[in-house]
C-alpha positions in Angstrom: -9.9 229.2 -15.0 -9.8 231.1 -11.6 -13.1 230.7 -9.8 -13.0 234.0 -8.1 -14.2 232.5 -4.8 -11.6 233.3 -1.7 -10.9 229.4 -1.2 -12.1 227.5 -3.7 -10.6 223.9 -4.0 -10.9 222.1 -6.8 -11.9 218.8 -5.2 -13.1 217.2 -1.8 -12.1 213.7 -2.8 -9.3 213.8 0.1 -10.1 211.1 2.6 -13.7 211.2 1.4 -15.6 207.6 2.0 -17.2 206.3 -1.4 -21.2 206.9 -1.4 -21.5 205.0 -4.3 -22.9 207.6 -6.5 -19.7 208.0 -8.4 -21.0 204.6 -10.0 -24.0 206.6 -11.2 -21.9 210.0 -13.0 -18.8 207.8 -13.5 -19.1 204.4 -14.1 -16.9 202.0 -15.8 -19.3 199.5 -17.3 -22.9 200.1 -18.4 -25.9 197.7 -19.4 -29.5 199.0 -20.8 -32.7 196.8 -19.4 -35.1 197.3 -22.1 -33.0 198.0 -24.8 -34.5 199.0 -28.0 -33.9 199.0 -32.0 -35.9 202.3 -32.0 -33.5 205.2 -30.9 -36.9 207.7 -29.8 -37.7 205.1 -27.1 -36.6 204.5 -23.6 -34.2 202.0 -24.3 -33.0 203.1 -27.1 -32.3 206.6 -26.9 -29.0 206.2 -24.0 -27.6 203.2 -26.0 -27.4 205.4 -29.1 -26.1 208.4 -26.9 -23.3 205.9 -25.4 -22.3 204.5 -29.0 -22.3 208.6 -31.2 -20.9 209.9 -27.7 -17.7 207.9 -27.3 -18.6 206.4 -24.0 -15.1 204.7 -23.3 -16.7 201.9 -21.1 -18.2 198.5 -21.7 -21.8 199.3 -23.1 -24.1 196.1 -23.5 -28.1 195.8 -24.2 -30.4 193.5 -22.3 -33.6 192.6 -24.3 -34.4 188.9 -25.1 -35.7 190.0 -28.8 -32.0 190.5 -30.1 -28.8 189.5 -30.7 -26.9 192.8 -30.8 -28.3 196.9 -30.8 -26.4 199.4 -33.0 -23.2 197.0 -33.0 -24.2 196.2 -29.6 -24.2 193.0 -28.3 -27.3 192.0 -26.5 -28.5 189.4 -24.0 -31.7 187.8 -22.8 -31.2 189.1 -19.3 -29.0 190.4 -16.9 -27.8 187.1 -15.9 -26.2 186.3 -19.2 -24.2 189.3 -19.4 -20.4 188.0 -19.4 -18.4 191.2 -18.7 -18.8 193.2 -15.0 -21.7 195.5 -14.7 -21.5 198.7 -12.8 -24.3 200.7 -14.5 -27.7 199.1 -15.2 -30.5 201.9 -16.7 -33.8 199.9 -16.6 -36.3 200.3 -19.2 -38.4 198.1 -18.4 -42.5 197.7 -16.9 -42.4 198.8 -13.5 -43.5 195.2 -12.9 -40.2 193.9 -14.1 -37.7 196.1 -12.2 -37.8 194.3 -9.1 -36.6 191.1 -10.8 -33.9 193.6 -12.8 -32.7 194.7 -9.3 -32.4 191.0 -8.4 -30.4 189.8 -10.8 -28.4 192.8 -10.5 -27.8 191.8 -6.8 -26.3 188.3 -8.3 -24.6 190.2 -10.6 -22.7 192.9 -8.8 -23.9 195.8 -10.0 -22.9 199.3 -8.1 -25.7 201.6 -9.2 -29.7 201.6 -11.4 -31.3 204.5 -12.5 -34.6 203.3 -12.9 -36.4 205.2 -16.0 -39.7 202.6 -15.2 -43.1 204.9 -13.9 -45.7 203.6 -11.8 -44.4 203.3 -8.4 -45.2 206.3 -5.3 -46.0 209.0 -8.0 -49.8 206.9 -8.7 -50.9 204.3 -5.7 -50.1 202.9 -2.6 -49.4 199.3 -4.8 -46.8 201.1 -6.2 -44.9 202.9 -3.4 -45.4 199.2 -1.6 -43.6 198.1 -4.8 -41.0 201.2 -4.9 -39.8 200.3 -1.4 -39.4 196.9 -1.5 -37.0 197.3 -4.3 -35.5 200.2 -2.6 -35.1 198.0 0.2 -33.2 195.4 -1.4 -30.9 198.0 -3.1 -30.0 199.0 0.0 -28.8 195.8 1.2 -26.5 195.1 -1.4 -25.0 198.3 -1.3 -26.9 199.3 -4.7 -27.5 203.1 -5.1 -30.9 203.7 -7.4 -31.4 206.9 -9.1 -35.7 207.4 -9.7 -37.5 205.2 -10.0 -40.3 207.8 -12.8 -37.3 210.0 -14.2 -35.1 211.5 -17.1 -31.8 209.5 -16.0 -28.3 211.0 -15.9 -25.9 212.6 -18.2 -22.2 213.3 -17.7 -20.8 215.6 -20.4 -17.2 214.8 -19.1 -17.0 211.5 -19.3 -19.9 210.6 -22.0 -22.1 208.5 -19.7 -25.7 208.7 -21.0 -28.5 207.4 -18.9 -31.3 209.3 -19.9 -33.7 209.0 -21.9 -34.0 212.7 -22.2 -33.8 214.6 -26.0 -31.0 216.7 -24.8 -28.6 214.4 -25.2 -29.1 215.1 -28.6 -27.6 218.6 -28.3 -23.9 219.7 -29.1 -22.6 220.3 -25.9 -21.5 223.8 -25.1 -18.3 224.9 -23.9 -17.0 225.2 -21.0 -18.7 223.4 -19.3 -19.1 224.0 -15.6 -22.8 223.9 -14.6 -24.2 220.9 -13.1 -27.4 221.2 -12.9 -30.3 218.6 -10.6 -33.8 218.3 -10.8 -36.8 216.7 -9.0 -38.8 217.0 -12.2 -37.3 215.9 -15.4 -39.4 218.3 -18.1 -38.4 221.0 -16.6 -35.2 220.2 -15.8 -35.0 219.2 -19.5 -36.5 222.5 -20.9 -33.9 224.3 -18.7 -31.1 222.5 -20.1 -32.3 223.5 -23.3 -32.9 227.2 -22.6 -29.7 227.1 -20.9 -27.7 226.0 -23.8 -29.2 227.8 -26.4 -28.0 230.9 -24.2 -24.4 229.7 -24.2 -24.5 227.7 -21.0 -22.2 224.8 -20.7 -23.8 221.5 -18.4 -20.9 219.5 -17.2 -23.8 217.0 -15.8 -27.8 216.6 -15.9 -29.6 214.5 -13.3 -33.6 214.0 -13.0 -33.7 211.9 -9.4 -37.8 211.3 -9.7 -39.0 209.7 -7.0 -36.2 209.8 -5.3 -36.0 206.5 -3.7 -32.9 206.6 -2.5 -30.5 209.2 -4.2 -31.9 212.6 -3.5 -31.1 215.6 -4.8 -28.6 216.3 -1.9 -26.8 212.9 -2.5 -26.0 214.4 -5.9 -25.0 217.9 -4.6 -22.4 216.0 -2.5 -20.6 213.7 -5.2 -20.7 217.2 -7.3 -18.4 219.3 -4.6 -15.8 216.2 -5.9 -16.2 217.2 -9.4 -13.9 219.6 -10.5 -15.7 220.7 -13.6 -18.9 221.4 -11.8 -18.3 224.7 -10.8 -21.4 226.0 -10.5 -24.6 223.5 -9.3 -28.1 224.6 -10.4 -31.1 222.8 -9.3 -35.0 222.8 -9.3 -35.9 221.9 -5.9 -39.7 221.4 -4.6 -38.6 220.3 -1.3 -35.7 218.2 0.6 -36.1 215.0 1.6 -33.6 215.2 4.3 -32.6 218.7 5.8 -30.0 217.8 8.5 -27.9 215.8 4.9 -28.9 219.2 2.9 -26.9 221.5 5.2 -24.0 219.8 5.6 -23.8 219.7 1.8 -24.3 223.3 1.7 -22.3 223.9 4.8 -19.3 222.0 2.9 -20.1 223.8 -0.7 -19.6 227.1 1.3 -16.1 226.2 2.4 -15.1 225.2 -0.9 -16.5 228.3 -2.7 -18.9 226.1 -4.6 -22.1 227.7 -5.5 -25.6 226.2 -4.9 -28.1 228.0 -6.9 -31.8 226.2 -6.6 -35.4 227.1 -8.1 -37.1 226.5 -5.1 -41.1 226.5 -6.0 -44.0 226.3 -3.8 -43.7 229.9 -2.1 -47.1 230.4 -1.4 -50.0 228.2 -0.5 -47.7 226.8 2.3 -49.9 228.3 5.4 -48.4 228.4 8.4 -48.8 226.0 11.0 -51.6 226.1 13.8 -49.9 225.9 17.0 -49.7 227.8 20.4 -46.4 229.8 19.5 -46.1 232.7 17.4 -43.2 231.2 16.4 -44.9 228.3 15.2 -47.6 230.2 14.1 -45.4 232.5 11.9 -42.9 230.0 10.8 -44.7 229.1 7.1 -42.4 226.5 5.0 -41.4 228.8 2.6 -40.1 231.4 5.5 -37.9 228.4 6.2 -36.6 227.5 3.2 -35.6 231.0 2.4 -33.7 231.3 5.6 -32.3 228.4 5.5 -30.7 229.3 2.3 -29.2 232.3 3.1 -27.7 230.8 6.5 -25.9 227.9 4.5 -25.0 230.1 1.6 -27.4 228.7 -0.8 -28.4 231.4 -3.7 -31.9 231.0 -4.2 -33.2 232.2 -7.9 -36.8 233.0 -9.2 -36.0 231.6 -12.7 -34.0 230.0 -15.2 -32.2 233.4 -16.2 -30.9 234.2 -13.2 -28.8 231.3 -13.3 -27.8 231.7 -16.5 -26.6 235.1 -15.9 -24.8 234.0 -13.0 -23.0 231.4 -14.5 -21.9 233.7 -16.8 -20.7 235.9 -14.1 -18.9 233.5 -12.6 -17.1 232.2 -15.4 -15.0 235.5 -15.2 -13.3 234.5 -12.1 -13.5 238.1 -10.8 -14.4 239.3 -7.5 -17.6 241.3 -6.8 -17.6 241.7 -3.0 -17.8 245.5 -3.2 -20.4 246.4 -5.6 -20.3 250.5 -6.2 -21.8 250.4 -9.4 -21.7 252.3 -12.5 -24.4 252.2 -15.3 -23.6 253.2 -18.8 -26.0 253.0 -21.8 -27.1 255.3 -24.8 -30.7 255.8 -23.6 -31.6 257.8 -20.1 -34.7 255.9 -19.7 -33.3 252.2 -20.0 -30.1 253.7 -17.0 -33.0 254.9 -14.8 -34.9 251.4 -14.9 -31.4 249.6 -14.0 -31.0 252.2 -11.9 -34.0 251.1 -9.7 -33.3 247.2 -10.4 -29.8 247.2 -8.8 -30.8 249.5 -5.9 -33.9 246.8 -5.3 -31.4 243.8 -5.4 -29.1 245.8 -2.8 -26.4 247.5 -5.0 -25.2 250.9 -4.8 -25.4 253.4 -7.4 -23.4 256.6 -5.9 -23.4 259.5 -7.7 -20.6 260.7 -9.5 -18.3 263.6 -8.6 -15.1 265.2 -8.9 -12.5 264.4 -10.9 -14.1 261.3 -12.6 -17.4 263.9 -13.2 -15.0 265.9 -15.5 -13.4 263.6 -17.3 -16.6 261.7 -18.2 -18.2 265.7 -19.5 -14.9 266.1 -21.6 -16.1 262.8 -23.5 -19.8 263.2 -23.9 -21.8 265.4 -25.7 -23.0 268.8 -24.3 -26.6 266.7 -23.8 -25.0 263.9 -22.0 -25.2 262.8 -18.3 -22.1 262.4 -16.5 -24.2 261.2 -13.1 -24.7 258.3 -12.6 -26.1 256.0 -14.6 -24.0 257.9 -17.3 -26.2 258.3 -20.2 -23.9 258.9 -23.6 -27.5 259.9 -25.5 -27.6 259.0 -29.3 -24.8 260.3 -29.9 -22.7 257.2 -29.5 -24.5 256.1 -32.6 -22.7 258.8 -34.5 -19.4 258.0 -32.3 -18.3 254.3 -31.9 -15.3 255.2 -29.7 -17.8 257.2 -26.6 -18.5 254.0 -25.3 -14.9 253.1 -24.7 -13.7 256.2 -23.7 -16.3 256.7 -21.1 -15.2 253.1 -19.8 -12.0 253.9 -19.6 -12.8 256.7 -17.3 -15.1 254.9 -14.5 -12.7 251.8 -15.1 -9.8 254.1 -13.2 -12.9 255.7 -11.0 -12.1 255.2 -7.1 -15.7 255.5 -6.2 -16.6 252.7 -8.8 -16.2 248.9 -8.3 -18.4 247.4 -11.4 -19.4 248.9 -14.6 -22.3 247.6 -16.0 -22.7 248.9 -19.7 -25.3 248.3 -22.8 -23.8 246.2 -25.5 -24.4 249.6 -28.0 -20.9 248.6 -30.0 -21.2 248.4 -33.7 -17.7 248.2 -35.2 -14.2 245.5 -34.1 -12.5 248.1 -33.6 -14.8 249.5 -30.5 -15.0 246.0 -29.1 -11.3 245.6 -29.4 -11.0 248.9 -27.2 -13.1 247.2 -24.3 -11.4 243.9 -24.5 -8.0 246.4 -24.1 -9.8 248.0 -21.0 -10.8 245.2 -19.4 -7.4 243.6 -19.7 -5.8 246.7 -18.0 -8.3 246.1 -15.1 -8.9 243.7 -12.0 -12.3 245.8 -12.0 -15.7 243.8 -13.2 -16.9 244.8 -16.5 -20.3 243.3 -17.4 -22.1 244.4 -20.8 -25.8 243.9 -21.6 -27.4 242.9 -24.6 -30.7 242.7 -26.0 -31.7 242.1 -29.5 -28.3 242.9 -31.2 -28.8 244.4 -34.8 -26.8 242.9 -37.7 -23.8 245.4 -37.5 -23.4 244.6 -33.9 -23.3 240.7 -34.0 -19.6 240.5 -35.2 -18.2 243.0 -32.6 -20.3 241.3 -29.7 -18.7 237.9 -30.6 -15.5 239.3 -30.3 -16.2 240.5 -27.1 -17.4 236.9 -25.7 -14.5 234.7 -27.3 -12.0 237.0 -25.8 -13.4 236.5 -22.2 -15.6 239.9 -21.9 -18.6 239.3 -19.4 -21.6 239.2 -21.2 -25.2 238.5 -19.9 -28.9 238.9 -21.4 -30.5 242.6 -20.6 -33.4 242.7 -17.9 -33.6 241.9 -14.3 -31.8 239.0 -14.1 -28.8 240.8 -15.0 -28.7 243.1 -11.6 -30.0 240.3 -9.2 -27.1 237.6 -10.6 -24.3 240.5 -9.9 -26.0 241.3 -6.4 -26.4 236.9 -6.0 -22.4 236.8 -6.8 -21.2 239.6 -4.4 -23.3 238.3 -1.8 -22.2 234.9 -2.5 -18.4 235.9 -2.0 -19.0 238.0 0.5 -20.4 234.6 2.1 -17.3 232.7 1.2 -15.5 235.2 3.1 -16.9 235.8 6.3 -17.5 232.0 6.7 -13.6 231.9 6.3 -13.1 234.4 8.9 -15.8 232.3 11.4 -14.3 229.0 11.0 -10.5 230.5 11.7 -11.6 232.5 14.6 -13.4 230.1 15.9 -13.9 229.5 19.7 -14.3 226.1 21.1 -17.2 226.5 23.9 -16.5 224.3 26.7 -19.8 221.8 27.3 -21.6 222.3 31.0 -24.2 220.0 32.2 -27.5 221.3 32.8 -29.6 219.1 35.1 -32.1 221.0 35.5 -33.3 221.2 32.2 -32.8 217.9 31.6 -34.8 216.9 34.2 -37.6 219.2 33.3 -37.9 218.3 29.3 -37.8 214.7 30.3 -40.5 215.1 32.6 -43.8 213.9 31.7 -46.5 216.4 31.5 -46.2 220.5 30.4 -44.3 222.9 32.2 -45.3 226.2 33.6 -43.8 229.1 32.7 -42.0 229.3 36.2 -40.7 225.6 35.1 -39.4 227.0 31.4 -37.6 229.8 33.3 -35.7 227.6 35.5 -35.0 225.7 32.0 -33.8 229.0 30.7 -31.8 229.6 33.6 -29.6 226.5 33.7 -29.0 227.6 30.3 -27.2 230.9 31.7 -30.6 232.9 29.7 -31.6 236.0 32.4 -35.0 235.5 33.6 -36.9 237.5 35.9 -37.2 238.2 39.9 -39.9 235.3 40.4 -40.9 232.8 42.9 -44.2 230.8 43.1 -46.9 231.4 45.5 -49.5 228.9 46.7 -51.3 230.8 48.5 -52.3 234.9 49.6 -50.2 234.9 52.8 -47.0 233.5 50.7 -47.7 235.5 48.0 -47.4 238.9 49.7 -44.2 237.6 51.4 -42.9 236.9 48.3 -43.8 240.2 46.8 -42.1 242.0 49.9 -38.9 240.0 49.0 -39.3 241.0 45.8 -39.8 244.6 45.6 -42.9 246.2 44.6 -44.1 246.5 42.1 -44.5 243.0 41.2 -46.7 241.1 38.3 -48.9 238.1 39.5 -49.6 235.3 36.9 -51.3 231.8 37.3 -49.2 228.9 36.5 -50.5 225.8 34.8 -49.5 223.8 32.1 -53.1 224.0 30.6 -53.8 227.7 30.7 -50.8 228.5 28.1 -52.2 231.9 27.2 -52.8 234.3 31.0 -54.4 236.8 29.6 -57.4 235.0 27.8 -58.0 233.5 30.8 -57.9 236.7 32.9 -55.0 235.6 35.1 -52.4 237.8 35.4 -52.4 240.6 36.7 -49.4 244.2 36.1 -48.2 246.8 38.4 -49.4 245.7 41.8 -48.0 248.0 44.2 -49.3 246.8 47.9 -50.2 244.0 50.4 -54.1 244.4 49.9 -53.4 244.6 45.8 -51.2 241.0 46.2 -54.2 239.5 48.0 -56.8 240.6 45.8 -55.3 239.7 43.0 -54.6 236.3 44.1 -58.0 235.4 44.8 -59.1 237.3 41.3 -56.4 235.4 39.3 -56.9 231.6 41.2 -61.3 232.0 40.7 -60.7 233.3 36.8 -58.6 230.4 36.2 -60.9 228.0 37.0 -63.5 229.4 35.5 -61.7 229.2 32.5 -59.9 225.6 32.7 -62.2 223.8 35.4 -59.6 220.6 35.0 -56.8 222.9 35.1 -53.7 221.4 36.9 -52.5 224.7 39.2 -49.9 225.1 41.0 -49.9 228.6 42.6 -49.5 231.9 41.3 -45.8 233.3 40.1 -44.9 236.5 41.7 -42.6 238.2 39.6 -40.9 241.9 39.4 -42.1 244.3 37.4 -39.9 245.7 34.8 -40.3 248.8 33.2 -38.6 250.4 30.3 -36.3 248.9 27.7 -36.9 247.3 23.9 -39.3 244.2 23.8 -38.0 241.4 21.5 -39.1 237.9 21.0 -36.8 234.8 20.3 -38.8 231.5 19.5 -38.1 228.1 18.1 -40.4 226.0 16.3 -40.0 222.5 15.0 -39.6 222.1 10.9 -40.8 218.9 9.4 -37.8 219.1 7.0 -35.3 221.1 9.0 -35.8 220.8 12.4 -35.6 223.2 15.2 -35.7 227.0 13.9 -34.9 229.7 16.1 -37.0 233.3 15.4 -36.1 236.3 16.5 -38.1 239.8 16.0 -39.3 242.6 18.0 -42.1 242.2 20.4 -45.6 244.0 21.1 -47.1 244.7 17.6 -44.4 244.4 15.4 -44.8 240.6 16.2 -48.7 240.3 16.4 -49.8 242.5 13.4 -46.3 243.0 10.8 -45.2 240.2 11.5 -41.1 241.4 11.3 -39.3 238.5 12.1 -36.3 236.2 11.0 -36.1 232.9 11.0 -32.6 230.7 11.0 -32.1 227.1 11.1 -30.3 225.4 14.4 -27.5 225.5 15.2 -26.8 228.9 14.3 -23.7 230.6 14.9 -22.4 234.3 15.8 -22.9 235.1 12.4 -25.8 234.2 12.1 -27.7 235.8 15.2 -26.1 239.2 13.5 -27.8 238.5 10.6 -31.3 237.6 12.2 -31.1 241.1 14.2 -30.3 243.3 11.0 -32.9 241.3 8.8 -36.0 243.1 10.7 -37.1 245.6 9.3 -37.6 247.2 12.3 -34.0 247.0 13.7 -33.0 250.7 14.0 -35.4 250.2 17.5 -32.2 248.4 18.5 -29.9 251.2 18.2 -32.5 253.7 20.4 -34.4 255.7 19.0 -36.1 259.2 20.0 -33.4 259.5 22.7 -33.5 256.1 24.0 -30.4 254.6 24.5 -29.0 252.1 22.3 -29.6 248.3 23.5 -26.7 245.7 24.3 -26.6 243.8 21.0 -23.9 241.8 22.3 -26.3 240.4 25.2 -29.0 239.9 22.4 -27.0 237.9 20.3 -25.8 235.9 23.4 -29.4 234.9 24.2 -29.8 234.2 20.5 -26.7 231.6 20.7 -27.8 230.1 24.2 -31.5 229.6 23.1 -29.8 227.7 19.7 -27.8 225.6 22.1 -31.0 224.9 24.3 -33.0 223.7 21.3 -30.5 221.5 19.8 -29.3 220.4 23.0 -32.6 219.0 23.4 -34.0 218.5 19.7 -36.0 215.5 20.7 -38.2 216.7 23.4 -38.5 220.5 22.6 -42.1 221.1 20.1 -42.3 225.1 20.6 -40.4 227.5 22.6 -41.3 231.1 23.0 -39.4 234.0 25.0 -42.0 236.5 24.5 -41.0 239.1 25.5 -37.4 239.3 26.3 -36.7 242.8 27.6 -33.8 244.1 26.2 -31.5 247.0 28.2 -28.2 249.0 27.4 -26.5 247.2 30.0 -29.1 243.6 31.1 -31.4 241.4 28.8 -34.3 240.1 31.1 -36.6 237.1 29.9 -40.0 238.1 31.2 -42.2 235.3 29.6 -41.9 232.2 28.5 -43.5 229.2 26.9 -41.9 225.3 26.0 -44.3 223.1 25.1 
């Protein structure tokens, strides 16, 4: 089936080094530690799934109590197995499993998922215990899946390591979501949900603790699966950011989706730090920015990506999404109405010629606008529904239909399945609560490949997820073949100055600014009056005077900076004012002199910050200055590096970006030098990822024809 993703490949196995987690979703040979007669229990639930599944591999059981399991045969231990092991699921105490992982070392074994609890997830004991065995996985080349979780199941190939009742199920076809959790109920309740609503897993993976395979390790073997065409995850946090995005960066150039259930939004707090960028930056912030950077669709619920992956499965494209709404009932058009125009789709209004021919199908009490209300009338007339489809599905100004499954009779379905055939144009019908009559005709409209999804939100916010998704897939196709290769420059003085012990002043984090081609201001320091008025001469008046120390961070608590000085007698005054308030307020203060700086006027304060992320690393910030920053708090966060693309996005994501684009007569600002300093800052930061904590330009003064850094802090 086409994916409908601009450059989707079926697999990345080309020249791809093993991680050994193909031993985990496809292995060869398979033992169960623990094995048991009763098929409810941990060790014997997978043996039975292996045996009624068809698993085409050696399967053995390891359990000292018998001689063979459902036809089975079944040794004391690990030791005594005879044939090559692969695949060991352990069953067993958690006491037990390092000995397991032993013998598996002696034995050969590739890959354990460890179904055992009692490790990290209760005491320090047992994440002492958890990493020794870890350890000594890791030695031998061993991958571990858990330990504390549901296991693994691979539809394709019949490999069942879980202990999970889903296994249980009668799998659904097709089958092309892979789906991975970091807690196994729910991850086993969605599977069921997900089923149930005609969802097809190709693979189920609980990692637990995830002691060594995370869920980004299984993301990555997935991109090589060609049935996984869509992967779905419950996600309460990454392990590793820096492996995450390059998953996702490589998902996005092979039109693989990522759709993940990220919990934890609130509760996070922000940080406390000296920044506003640190101190706006709260996880989630990150997490959803980092997600729409790397082309990661992130999803409230369960039904969202089941309507998605129902979406998808038509291999259409949704890229331009003018949308038309037909239904029988005014009210339920007006409520999608306001659901796709919240999730970023356009409704136009209908016109012309299309306007006609719709009022030559419906009744005298119809609506031909838009969303095209039929009335109950096409109770009394099975054939409106089609008709009025056929119409938008030849509209210009439409791209997607999305219509109420209100079709009672074969005949009617047969007419849409005939109109969607005749189109390359996306025709997605709703249901809710079919009656009786309706049942028969619906099912012919799913088995002959006619999009259908669940009625409610979900159903807007999946088509508006897809279209932005390909839109995604797109433009990162345009970036990576009109990509420029920047040539790398030295910058010594920067280096010099992050390696330096001690903080830097904010004279000190321009120069660092400067060597990275950022504009700063007019500036030289003063140490004392006398120098200080020559220097504002040189300068220009007016000129700004601010103390400089790497302990007074914030001036203008500490009364030391002074605007607007316009004369030799103002210079000297405010010296002396500035030098006496600063030690006032830092008596241990290290200063060294005041900076003397021209004073700008005019032109659209912005901020751009970094922050450091536990998970992700340095993130850049960008908003508008003044209040906006302090008190609404408009800003936009990205993950570095960013690219070109990406700095447009961050400007357009503020709510307050029509400022850019001037506004009561001001002149437009030079985006292009915006998103220049955005790119340099990124380069700056990840240049120096080790010895950058916070960095704030704050503000950056932005012109129609200069940008001008007038503050800045690195700590």
């Amino acid at each position: 089936m086409e994916s409908g993703m601009p450059g989707m490949q079926a697999t990345d196995a080309e020249n791809k080094e093993s991680t050994g987690i193909e031993y985990l979703y496809n292995p060869k040979s398979i033992a169960i530690i623990g094995a048991s007669m009763q098929r409810f229990k941990p060790g014997g639930r997978p043996l039975k799934a292996l045996k009624d599944k068809g698993f085409a591999g050696t399967i053995v059981a390891v359990n000292p109590q018998y001689d063979e399991i459902y036809g089975t045969p079944c040794y004391p231990s690990l030791r005594e197995v005879p044939d090559e092991i692969e695949l060991i699921v352990v069953s067993v105490p958690a006491s037990a499993v390092l000995e397991v992982i032993r013998q598996g070392v002696e034995k050969g074994i590739k890959a354990a998922v460890i179904f055992s609890a009692g490790f990290a997830e209760v005491n320090e004991e047992g994440a002492a215990l958890q990493a020794e065995i870890t350890e000594l996985a890791r030695e031998n080349g061993i991958r571990l899946m858990g330990p504390n979780c549901l296991g693994l199941m691979n539809q394709t190939n019949s490999c069942m390591a879980s202990f999970a009742h889903i296994m249980d199920l009668e799998p659904v076809e097709p089958q092309t979501l892979a789906f991975v959790t970091q807690s196994g109920a729910f991850g086993a309740m969605s599977y069921l949900e997900a089923t149930e609503a005609g969802v097809g897993f190709s693979s189920f993976a609980s990692v637990g603790n995830e002691a060594d395979c995370e869920v980004a390790d299984c993301i990555e073997y997935l991109l090589t699966d060609p049935h996984a065409e869509v992967i779905g995850g419950y996600l309460e946090g990454a392990r590793d950011g820096d492996k995450l995005r390059s998953v996702a960066e490589r998902a996005l150039e092979l039109g693989k989706p990522i759709l993940l259930l990220k919990v934890g939004r609130t509760g996070a707090g922000a940080r406390a730090a000296n920044s506003h960028t640190g101190s706006l930056a709260g996880d989630d912030e990150i997490y959803t920015a980092f997600f729409k950077q790397m082309g990661i669709i992130r999803i409230n619920d369960l039904s969202e990506l089941i309507a998605f992956v129902h979406l998808h499965r038509s291999g259409q494209n949704f890229e331009r999404n003018r949308l038309a709404i037909l239904g029988g009932s005014g009210g339920h058009g007006v409520m999608m109405t306001d659901m796709c125009q919240s999730n970023g789709l356009e409704v136009p209004e209908i016109g012309g010629e299309t306007k006609k021919c719709l009022e030559e199908v419906l009744p005298p009490f119809g609506s031909a606008k838009n969303p095209i209300d039929l009335t109950a009338a096409a109770a009394n007339d099975p054939r409106m529904m089609g008709r009025s489809l056929k119409v938008l599905s030849a509209a210009k100004e439409i791209d997607i239909v999305l219509m109420q499954g209100f079709i009672r009779d074969k005949e009617s379905a047969q007419e849409i399945i005939d109109i969607q055939q005749a189109t390359d144009k996306p025709i997605v019908i709703t249901t809710r609560h079919a009656h009786e009559e309706m049942k028969k005709p619906l099912e012919h409209l799913r088995e002959s490949g006619v999009t259908m999804i669940s009625e409610g939100p979900q159903a807007p916010k999946a088509i508006a997820d897809l279209a932005w998704y390909q839109r995604k897939v797109r433009r990162a196709q345009d970036d990576a073949t009109n990509e420029v290769i920047v040539k790398q420059k030295a910058h010594p003085v920067a280096d010099k100055l992050l390696n330096s012990d001690g903080g830097l002043t904010e004279y000190e984090c321009k120069q660092v600014l400067a060597d990275y081609d950022i504009p700063v201001t007019r500036e030289e320091l003063a140490r004392d009056e006398n120098e200080a008025v020559a220097l504002a001469a040189k300068i220009g008046y007016p000129v700004v005077m601010k103390i400089q120390s790497p302990q007074i961070l914030h001036k203008t608590e500490a009364d030391a900076i002074r605007l607007n000085l316009a004369s030799e007698q103002e210079v000297r005054d405010a010296y002396q004012e500035i030098i006496e308030n600063a030690r006032q307020y830092a008596p241990d203060a290290d200063i060294s002199g005041v900076l003397v700086q021209e004073m700008l006027q005019g032109g659209v304060e912005v901020i751009i910050g970094m922050t450091r992320d536990p998970v992700f690393g340095p993130v850049i910030m960008f908003g508008l200055g003044g209040i906006f920053v302090e008190v609404l708090k408009d800003v936009s966060f990205r993950v570095a590096p960013i690219k070109r693309r990406d700095a447009e996005d961050m400007l357009e994501e503020i709510k307050g970006h029509r400022m850019l684009d001037g506004v009561r007569g001001q002149l437009p600002v030079n985006r292009e030098l915006l998103i220049d300093c955005l790119l340099k800052v990124s380069k700056l930061v990840t240049d120096h990822r080790d010895s950058i904590e916070e960095l704030d330009i704050n503000p950056l003064l932005i012109y129609p024809d200069r940008a001008c850094a007038v503050d800045a802090l690195i700590t």
